[in-house]
N, C-alpha and C positions, 0 to 999 in steps of 0.2 A: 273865638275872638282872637284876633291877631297882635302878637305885644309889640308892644313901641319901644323905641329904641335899636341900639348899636349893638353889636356882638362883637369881638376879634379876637384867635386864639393863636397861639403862636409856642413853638417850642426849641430851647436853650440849653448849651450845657455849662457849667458855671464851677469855676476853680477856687480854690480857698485862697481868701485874703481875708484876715480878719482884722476888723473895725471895732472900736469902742463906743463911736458914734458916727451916725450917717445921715447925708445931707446930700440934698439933688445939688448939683453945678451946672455951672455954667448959665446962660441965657435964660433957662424953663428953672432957674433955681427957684425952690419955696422957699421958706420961712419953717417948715417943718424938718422936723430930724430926730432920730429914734433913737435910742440904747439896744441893738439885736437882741442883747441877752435878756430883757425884760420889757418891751413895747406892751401898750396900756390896750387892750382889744374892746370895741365899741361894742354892745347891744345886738345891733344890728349884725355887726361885721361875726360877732358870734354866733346869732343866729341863721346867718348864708351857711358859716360851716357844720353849725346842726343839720341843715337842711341836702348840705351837700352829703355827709355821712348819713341822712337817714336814709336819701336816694341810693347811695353807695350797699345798704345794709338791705335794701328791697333787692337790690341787682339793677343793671341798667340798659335796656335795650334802646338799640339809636335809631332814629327816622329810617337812613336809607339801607339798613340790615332789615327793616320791615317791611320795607318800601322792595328790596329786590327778593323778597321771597328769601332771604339767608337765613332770618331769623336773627343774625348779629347776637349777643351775648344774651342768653335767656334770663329772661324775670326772674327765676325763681334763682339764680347764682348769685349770691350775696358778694362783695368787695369788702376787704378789709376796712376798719375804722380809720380815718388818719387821723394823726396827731397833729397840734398845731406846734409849729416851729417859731418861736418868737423871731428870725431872721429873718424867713421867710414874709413872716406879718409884719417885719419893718420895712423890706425893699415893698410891699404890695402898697402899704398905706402912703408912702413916698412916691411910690407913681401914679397912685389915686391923686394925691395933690398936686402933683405936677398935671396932671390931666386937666384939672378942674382949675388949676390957674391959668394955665395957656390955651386951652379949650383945645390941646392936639390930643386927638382921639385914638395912638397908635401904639403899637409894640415898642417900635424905636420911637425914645421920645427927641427933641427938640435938636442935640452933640450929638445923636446916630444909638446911643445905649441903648441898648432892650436888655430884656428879660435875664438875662444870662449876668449882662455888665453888671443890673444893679443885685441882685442875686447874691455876685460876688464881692459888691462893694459892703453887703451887708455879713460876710464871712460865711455863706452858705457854700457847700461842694453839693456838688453831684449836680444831676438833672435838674430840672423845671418845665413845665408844663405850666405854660400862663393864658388866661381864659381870662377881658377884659367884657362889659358891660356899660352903658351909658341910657341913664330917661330913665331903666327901670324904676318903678316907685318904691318897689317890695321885695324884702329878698326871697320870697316864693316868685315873682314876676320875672326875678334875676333866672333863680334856677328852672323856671319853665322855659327861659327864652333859651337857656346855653341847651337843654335837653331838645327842644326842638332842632335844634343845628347840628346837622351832622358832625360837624370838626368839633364844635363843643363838648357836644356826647363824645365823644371818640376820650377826650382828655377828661371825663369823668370818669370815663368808664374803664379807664389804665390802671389795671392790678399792679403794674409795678411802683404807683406812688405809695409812700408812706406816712407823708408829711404836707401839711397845709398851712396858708397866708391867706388871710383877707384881709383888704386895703378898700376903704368907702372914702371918699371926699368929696363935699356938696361945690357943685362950679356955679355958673350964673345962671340967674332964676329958682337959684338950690335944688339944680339937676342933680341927682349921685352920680357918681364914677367908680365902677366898682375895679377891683383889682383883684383874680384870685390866681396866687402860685402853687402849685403842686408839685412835690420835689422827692426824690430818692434817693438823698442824701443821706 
């Protein structure tokens, strides 16, 4: 069966600026805004990152490593656990809600910022690796659709993350928007 829904993955590198509290600007501004040092993490949003580290801890092979005979990163190679970074899960949950208020479905949201901008806005350094979702119903739905997609898998399946963000915000007809940061900060 074929899942419904959006995919988009995109990757950022992001400088230290740190924030007490953060807030989307401009036009696509929410109503939502975090404390980095202690953002509250949803059920859900915790169970995507369960789900992402149990995949991570089986090992991750990607469609088109299978697909051309490479074999891409064998099953049986387990990936580090990540940790979740409360930075990380304030700029993700902030662009989950930016998502789900303006219905733009992208990297760069509404001013040009992506992944990196708010990253930084939320005091994060280093990389990111951002993997976005939209319709999934279930955060197993989420993780099956990003593992089907070649670019998706590719940013699971990066040994050099250390650190994760999950961001869910319900938009109209209470679609989720999911948000995940992966960073090596």
């Amino acid at each position: 069966m074929r899942a419904r829904g959006w995919l988009i993955v995109a990757l950022a590198s992001a400088c230290a600026r740190p924030d007490t509290e953060v807030t989307q600007r401009g036009s696509s501004a929410t109503a939502v805004s975090c404390k980095p040092e202690s953002p509250e993490t949803s059920e859900r949003e915790r169970r995507l990152i369960e789900l992402v580290n149990e995949a991570r801890g089986r090992g991750v092979t990607c469609p088109e490593a299978a697909q051309s005979g490479l074999g891409g990163r064998p099953a049986a190679e387990s990936l580090s656990r990540l940790t979740v970074s409360p930075k990380l899960s304030c700029a993700a949950r902030l662009n989950s809600a930016d998502m789900a208020k303006t219905g733009h479905f992208a990297h760069f949201n509404l001013e040009g910022d992506g992944p990196g901008a708010r990253a930084r806005r939320a005091g994060y350094t280093g990389r990111v690796l951002e993997n976005l979702a939209w319709g999934q119903e279930s955060e197993r739905g989420v993780l099956d659709a990003w593992l089907a997609s070649p670019a998706h898998c590719r940013a699971l399946a990066t040994g050099g993350q250390t650190e994760i963000g999950v961001g869910l915000s319900l938009g109209a007809a209470g679609k989720p928007f999911w948000t995940l940061l992966l960073g090596s900060g």
